[in-house]
C-alpha positions as CSV (number, residue, x, y, z in Angstrom):
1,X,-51.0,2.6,-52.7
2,X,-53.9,2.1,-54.9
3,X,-56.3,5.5,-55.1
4,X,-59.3,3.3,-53.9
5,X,-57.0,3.4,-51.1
6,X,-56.5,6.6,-51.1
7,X,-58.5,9.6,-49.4
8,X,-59.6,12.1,-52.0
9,X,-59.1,15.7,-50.8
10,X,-60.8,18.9,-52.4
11,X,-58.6,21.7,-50.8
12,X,-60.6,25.1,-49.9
13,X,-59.2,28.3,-49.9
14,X,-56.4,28.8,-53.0
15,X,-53.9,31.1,-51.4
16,X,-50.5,30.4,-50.9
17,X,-50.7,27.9,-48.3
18,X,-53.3,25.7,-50.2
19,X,-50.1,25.0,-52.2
20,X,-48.0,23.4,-49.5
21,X,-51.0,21.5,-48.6
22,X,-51.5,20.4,-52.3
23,X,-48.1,19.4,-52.8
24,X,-48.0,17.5,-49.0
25,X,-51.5,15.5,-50.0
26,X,-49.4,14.8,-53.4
27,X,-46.3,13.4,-51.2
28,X,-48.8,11.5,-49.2
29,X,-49.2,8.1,-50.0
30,X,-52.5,7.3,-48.8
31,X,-54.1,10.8,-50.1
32,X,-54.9,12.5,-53.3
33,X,-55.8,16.0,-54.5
34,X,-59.1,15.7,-56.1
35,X,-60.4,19.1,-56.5
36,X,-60.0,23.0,-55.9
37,X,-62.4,25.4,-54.7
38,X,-62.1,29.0,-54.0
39,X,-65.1,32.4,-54.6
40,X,-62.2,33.8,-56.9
41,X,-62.3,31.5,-59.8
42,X,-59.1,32.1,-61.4
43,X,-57.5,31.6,-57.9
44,X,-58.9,28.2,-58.3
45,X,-57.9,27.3,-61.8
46,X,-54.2,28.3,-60.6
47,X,-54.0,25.6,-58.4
48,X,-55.8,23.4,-60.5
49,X,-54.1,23.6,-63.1
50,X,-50.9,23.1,-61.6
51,X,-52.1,19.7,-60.2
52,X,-54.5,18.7,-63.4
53,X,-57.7,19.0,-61.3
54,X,-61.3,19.9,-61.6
55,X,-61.8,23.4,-59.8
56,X,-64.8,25.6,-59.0
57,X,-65.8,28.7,-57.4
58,X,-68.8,26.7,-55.6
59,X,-68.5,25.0,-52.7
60,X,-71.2,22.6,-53.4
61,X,-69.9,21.5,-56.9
62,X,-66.9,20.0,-55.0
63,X,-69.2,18.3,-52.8
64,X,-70.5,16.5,-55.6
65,X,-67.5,16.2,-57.0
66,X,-66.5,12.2,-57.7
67,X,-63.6,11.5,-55.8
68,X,-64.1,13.7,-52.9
69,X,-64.2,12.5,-49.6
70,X,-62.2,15.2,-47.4
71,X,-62.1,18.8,-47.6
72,X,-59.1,20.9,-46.2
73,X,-59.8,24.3,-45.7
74,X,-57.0,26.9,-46.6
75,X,-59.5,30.2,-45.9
76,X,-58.9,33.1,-43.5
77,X,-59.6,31.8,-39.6
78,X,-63.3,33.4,-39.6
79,X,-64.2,31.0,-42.7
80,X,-63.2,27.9,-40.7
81,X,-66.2,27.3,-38.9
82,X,-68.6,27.5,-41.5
83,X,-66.8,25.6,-44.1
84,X,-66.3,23.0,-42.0
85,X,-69.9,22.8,-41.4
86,X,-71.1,22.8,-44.6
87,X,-68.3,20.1,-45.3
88,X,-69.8,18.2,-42.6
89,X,-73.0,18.6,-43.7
90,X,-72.4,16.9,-46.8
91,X,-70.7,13.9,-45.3
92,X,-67.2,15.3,-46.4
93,X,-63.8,14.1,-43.7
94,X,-62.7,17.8,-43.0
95,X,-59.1,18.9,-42.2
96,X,-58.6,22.6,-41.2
97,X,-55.4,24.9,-41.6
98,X,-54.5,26.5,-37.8
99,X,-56.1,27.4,-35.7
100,X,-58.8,26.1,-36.0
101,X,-61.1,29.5,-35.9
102,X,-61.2,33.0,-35.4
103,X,-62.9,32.3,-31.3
104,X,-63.0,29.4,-29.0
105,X,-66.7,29.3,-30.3
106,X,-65.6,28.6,-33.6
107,X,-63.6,25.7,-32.6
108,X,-66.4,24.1,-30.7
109,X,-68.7,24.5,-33.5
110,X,-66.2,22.4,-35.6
111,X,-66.5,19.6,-33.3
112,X,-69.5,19.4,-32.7
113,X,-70.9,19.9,-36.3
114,X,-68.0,16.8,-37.3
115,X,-69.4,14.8,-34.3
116,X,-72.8,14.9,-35.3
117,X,-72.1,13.9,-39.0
118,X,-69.9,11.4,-38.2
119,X,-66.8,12.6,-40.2
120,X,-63.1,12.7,-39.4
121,X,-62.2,15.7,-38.1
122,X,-58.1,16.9,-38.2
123,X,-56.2,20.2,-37.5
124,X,-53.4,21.4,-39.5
125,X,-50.8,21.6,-36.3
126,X,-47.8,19.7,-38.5
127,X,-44.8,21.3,-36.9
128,X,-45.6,17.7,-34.1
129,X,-44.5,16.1,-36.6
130,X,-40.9,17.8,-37.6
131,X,-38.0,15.1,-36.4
132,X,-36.9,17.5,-33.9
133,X,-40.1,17.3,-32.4
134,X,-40.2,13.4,-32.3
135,X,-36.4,14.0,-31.2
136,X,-37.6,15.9,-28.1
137,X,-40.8,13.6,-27.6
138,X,-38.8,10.6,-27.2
139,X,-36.3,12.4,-24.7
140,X,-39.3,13.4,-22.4
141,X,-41.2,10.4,-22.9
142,X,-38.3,8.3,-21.6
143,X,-37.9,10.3,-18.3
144,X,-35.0,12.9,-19.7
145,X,-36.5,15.9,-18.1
146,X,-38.6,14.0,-15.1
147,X,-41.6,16.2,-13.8
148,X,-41.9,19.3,-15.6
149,X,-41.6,22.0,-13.8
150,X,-41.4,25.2,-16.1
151,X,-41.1,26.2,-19.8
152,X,-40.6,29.4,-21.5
153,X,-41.3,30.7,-25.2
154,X,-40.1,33.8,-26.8
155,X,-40.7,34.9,-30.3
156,X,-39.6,38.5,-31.5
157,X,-40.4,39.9,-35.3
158,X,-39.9,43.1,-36.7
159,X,-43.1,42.9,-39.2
160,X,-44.3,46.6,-37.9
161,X,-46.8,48.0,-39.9
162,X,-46.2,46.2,-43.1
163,X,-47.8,43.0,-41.2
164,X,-51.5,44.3,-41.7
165,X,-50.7,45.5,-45.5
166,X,-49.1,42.8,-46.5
167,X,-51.6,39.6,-48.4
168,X,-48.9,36.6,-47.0
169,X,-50.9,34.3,-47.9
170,X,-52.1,35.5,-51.0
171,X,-55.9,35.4,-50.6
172,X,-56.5,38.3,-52.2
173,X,-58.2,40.4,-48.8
174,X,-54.9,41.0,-46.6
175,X,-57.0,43.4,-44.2
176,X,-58.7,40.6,-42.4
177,X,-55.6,40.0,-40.5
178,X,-56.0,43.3,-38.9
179,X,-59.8,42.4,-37.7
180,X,-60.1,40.7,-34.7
181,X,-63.9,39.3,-35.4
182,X,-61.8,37.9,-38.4
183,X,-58.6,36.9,-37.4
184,X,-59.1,36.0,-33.9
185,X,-56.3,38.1,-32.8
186,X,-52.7,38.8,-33.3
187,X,-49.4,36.8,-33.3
188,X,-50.4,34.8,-30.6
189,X,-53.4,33.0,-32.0
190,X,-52.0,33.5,-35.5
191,X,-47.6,31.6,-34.7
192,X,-47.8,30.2,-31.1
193,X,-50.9,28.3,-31.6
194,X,-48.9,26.0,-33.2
195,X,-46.0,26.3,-30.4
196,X,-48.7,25.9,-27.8
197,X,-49.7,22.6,-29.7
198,X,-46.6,20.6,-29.4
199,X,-45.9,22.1,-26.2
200,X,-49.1,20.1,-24.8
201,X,-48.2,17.4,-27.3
202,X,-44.5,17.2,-25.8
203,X,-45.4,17.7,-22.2
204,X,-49.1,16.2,-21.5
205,X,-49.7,19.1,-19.5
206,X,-53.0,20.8,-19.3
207,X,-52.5,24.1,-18.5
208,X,-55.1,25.2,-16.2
209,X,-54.8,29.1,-15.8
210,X,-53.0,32.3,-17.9
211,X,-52.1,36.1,-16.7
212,X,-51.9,37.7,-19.7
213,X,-50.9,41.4,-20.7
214,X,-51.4,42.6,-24.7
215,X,-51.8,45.7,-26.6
216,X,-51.2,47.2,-30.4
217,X,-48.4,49.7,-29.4
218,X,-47.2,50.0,-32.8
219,X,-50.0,48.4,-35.3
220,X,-53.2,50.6,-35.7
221,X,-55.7,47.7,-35.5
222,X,-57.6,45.9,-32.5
223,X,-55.1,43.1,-32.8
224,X,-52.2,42.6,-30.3
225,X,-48.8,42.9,-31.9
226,X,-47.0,42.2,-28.1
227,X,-48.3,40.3,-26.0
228,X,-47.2,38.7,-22.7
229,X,-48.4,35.8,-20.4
230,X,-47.9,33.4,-17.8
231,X,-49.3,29.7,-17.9
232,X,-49.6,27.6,-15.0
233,X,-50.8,24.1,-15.4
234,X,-52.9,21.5,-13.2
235,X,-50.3,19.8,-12.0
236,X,-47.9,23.1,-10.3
237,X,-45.9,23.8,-13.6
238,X,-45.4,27.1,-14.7
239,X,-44.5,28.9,-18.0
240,X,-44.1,32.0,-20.2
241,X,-44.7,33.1,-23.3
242,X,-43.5,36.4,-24.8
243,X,-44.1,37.1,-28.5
244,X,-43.7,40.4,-30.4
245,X,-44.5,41.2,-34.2
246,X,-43.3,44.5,-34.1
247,X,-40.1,44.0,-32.2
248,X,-37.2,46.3,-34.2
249,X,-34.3,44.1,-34.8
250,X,-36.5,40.8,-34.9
251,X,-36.3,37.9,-37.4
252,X,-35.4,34.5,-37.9
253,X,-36.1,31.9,-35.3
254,X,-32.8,30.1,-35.9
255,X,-30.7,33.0,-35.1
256,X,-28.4,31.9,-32.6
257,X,-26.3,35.4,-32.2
258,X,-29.5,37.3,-31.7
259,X,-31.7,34.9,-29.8
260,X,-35.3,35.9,-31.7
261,X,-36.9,32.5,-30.4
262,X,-36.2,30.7,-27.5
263,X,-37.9,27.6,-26.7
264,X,-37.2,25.6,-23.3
265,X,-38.3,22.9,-21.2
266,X,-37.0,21.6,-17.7
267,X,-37.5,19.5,-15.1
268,X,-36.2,17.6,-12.1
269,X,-33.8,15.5,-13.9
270,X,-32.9,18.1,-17.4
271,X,-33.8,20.6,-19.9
272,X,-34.7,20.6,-23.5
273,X,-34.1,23.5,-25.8
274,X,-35.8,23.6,-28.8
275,X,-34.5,27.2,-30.1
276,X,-32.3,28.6,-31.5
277,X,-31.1,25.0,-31.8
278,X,-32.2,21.4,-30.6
279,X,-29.8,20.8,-27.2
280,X,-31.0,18.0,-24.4
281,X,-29.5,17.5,-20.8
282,X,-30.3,15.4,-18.6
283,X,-29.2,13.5,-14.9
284,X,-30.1,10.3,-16.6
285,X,-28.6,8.2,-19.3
286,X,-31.4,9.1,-22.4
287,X,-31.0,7.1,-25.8
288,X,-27.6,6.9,-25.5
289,X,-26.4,10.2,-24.3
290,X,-24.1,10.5,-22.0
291,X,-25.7,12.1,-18.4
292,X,-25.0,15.0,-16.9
293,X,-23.7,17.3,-20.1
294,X,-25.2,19.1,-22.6
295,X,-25.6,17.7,-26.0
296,X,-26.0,19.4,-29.2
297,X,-28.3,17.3,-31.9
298,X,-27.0,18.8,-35.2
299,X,-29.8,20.5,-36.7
300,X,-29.1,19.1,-40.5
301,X,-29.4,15.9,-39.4
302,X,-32.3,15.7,-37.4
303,X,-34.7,18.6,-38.4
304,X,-36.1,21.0,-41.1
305,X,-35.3,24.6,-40.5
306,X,-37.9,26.1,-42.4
307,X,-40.2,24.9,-39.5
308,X,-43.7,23.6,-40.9
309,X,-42.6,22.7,-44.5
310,X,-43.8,20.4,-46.7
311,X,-42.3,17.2,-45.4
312,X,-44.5,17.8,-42.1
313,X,-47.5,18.3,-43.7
314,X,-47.0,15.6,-46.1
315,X,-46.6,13.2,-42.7
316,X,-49.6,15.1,-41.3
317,X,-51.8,14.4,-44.2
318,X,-51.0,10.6,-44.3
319,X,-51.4,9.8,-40.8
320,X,-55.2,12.0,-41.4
321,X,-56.0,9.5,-44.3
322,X,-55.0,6.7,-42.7
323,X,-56.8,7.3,-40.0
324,X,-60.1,8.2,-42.1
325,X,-59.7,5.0,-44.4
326,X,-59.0,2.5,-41.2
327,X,-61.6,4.0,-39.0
328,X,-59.6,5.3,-36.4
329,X,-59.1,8.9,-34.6
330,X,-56.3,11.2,-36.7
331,X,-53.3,12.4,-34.2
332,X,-54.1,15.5,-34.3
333,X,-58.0,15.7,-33.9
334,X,-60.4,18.0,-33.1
335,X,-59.8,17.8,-29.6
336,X,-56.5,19.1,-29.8
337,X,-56.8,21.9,-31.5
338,X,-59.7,22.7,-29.1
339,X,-57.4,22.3,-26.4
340,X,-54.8,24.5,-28.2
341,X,-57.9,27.3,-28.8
342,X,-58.8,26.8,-25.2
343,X,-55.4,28.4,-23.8
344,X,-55.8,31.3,-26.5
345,X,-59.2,32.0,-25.4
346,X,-58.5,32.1,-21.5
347,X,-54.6,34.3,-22.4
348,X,-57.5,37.2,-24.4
349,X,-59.7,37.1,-21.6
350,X,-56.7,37.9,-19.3
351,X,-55.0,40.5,-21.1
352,X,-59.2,41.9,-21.1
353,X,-59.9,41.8,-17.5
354,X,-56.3,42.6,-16.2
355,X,-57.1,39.4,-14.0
356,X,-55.9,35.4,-14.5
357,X,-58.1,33.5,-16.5
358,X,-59.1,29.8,-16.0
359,X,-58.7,27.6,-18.9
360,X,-62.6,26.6,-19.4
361,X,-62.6,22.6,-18.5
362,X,-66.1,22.2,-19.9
363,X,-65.1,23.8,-23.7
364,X,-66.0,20.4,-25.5
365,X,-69.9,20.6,-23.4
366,X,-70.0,23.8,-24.8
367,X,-69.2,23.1,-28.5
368,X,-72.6,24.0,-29.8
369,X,-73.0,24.4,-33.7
370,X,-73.7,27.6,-35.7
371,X,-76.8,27.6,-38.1
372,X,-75.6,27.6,-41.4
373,X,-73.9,30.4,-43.3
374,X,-74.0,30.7,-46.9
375,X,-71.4,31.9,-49.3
């Protein structure tokens, strides 16, 4: 593809993960990493100078930048919002890393500040586009579950108090994680935001109320590190979700023996696990597969381990470009990671109250934008 073809992308926010993204918009065939911005300067001049890029520690000299057109913002959760208005502002396509902020309110400000400057507007949810995803997708879609009727998610780490100390990501200020005005909250908002997005992705459901229970029993910060909750959705469905950072004996999600993660779906006519490993039964004949046994789709074959890897976002940032240089809606818009930030919102509001929560249905009427905050 020739780069007038091409979407130009200046990525914000130089930790670690900026260098998946950078390395996906270089797989990407219809994008290309023009720029690098981030307040520490030498941060920025790592990452440009592994890609031979311009970089600056001012947001509006990559606005200005020749060859910018998108922005993707790699920042802590409680810099989403802002950025992406400034981006906006300036006329700039803006993809953000998950979730999309540190509140339900951020989220809505995203929207609506992309909405009013007529840009593109995508959310970094890219495990929907793993192959065991699509796998699953086209098993539901083609009636191998039938109605849903429940689905369950557990996910158990043993990250204890090394999870607030720790800089993952490498920005250079771990201790926001352990701020809820900052981060949002805990593991939920931080790992099953992105569970909760291909759940709704796989399912269509809209889940319509959550019972939630959460508390820092081991981590001395406001943020949960165990948290439980109950989902039911419009249509009579029910589910669970039970998540744990500081779990002793936790780790990896593939983990057959120990069962860290599970991941299941069922309905009137068969199940779907997704973890520890991708197996499908169903009544009916699906793709192929025989009815009424279980089948075991070997994992090598049809899905990438490591979860949200590179290859994902890579597919994730060309569908985004596309969609910005044909003048259509990206897969994963704004409105889906609203949705995604909706269910968060209503599970903290439980586990709050002690009492169920309704999922707000008029969270994209309320998406009112911030004024303006400067570096």
């Amino acid at each position: 593809m020739k780069k007038r073809q091409q979407l130009g992308f200046a990525v914000v926010g130089c930790g670690a993960i900026a260098y998946s993204n950078a390395e996906a918009i270089r797989r990407a065939d219809s994008a290309r990493l023009a720029y690098a911005v981030d307040i520490d300067r030498q941060a920025a001049a790592r990452l440009a100078g592994k890609y031979s890029v311009p970089f600056s520690d001012r947001l509006e000299e990559a606005f200005s930048a020749s060859g910018v057109d998108a922005v993707i913002i790699c920042t802590p959760h409680y810099l989403h919002a802002p950025l992406a208005r400034r981006a906006a502002k300036a006329g700039k396509h803006v993809l953000v890393e998950k979730p999309m902020g540190a509140s339900l309110e951020d989220a809505g400000t995203i929207v609506s500040a992309c909405r009013e400057a007529g840009v593109r507007l995508g959310v970094c949810y890219c495990m929907r586009y793993g192959e065991k995803i699509e796998f699953a997708k086209k098993f539901i879609d083609e009636g191998g579950l039938g109605d849903v009727i429940g689905f369950e998610i557990t996910m158990l780490r043993d990250r204890s108090e090394n999870y607030l100390k720790r800089d993952t990501w490498q920005e250079g200020n771990a201790d926001w994680h352990c701020v809820r005005a900052k981060s949002g909250g805990g593991i939920f908002i931080d790992n099953i935001s992105h569970y909760i997005d291909y759940l709704l992705y796989l399912t269509g459901l809209e889940i319509e109320e959550v019972y939630c229970q959460a508390g820092a029993f081991l981590v001395p910060a406001d943020v949960e590190d165990n948290l439980w909750a109950i989902l039911r959705t419009a249509a009579g469905a029910a589910g669970t979700i039970t998540v744990g950072s500081t779990v002793r004996g936790g780790g990896r999600e593939q983990d057959g023996e120990i069962a860290n993660s599970i991941q299941r779906l069922w309905g009137g006519e068969g199940q779907a696990i997704l973890l520890p490993e991708l197996k499908v039964f169903s009544r009916k004949r699906i793709g192929g597969l025989a009815p009424n046994r279980w089948h075991r789709i070997k994992p090598e074959k049809i899905y990438n381990r490591g979860g949200a890897g590179v290859k994902e976002r890579a597919r994730l940032i060309r569908d985004f470009s596309a969609a910005v240089l044909e003048g259509r809606e990206p897969e994963v818009a704004g409105e889906a990671g609203l949705r995604v930030m909706a269910v968060i919102d209503a599970a903290y509001r439980s586990a709050r109250s002690g009492e169920v929560a309704a999922v707000g249905k008029n969270y994209f009427r309320r998406a009112q934008p911030r004024p303006d905050t400067e570096d």
